[in-house]
C-alpha positions as CSV (number, residue, x, y, z in Angstrom):
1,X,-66.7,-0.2,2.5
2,X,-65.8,1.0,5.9
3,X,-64.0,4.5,6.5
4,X,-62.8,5.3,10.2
5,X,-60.8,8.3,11.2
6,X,-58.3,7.5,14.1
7,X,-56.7,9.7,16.6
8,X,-52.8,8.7,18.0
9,X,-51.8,9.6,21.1
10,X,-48.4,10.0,20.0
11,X,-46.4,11.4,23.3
12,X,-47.7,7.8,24.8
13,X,-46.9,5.5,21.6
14,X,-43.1,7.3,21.4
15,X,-42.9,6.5,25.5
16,X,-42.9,2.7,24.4
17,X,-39.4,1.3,23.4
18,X,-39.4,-0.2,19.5
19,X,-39.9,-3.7,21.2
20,X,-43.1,-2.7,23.2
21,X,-44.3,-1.1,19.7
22,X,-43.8,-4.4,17.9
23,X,-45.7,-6.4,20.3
24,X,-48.7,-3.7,20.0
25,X,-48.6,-4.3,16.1
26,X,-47.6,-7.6,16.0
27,X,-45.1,-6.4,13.5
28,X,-41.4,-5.3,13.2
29,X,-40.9,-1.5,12.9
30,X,-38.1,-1.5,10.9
31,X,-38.8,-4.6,8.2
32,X,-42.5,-4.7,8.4
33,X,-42.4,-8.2,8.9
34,X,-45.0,-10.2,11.3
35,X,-43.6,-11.1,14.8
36,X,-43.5,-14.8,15.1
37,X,-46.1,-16.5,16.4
38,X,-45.2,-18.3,19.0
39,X,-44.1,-14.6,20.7
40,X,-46.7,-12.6,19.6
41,X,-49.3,-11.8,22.1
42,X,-53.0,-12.1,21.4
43,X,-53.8,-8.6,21.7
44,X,-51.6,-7.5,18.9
45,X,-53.3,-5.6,16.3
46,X,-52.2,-7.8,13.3
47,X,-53.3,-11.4,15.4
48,X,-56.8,-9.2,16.1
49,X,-57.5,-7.9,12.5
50,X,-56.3,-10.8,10.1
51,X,-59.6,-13.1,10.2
52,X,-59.4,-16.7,9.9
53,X,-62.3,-19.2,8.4
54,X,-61.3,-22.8,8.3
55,X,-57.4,-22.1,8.1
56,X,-58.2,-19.5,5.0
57,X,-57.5,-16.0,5.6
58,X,-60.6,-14.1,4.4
59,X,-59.7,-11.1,2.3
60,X,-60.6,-7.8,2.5
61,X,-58.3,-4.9,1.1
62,X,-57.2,-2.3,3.8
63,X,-55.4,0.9,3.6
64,X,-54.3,3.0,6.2
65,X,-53.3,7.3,5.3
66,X,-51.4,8.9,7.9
67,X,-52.4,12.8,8.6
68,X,-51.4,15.6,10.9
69,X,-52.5,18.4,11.8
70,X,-49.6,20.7,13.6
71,X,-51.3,23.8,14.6
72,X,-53.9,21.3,16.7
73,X,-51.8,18.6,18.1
74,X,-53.9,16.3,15.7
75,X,-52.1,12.8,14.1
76,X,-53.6,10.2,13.4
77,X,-54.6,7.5,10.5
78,X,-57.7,7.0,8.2
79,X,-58.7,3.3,7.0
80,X,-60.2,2.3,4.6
81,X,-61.2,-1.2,3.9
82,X,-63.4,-3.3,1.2
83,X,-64.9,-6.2,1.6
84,X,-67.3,-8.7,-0.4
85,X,-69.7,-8.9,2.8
86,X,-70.0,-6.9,5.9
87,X,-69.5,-9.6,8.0
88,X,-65.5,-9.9,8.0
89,X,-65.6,-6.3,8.5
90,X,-68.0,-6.4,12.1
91,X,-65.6,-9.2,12.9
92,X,-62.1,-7.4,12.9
93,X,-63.8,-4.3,14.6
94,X,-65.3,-6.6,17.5
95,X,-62.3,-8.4,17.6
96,X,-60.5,-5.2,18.1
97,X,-62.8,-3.6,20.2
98,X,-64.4,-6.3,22.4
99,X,-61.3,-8.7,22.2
100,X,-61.5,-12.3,21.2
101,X,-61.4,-13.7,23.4
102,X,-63.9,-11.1,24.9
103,X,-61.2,-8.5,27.2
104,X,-58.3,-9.4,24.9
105,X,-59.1,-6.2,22.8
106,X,-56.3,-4.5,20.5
107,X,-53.9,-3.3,22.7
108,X,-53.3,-0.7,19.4
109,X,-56.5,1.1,20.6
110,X,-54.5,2.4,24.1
111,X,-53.0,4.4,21.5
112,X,-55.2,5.0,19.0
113,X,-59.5,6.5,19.1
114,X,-61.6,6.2,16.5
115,X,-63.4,9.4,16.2
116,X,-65.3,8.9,12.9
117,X,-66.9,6.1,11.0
118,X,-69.1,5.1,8.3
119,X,-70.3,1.8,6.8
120,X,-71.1,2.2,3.0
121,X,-72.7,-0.3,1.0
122,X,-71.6,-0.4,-2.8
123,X,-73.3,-2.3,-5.1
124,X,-71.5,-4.2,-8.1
125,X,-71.8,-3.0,-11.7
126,X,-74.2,-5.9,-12.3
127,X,-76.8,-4.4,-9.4
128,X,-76.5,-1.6,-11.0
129,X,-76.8,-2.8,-14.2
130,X,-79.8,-4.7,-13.5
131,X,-81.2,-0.8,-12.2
132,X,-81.1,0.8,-14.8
């Protein structure tokens, strides 16, 4: 399980028409629906984050909770995100980080700074099963 705590530079993000926005996500603000391929850039969060193995997507269940804090200028997002194995999880945060290629990082993160995270391992009830 990782948890990461993002900050948004909102003031910048709202500077950026609804088009620019859509190519950062790789998704349309109003429908929620992926940009088509063939115009989305590489950089965009969604082509960065979805990992590939073969042609197969490889799962892992993400959530993101919006939160504010008015009184400090604070917004932001905090993600969670499960996954059978570490790996797919290092993946989508070098892929967003480094880029992939390397220097084609997600172009989300001019937005966006992680300012917390934490890697958590949790074992299955069989594990812990087998503990006791």
């Amino acid at each position: 399980v990782i948890v990461q705590k993002y900050l948004h530079n909102m003031p910048a993000w709202n500077a950026l028409s609804t088009e620019a926005q859509e190519k950062v996500i790789g998704l349309r603000k109003l429908s929620d629906i992926g940009v088509d391929d063939a115009t989305k850039p590489g950089s965009a969060h969604n082509a960065l984050t979805v990992l590939d193995e073969n042609g197969k997507e490889i799962k892992i269940l993400r959530d993101n909770m919006p939160f504010g804090d008015v009184a400090r200028g604070e917004f932001g997002t905090y993600f969670i995100g499960y996954a059978r194995s570490t790996r797919p999880i290092e993946q989508m945060l070098e892929n967003m980080f480094v880029g992939r290629p390397p220097g084609n990082y997600d172009r989300l993160l001019d937005f966006s700074r992680a300012i917390t995270g934490n890697l958590f391992f949790v074992p299955s009830l069989d594990l812990l099963d087998s503990l006791l």
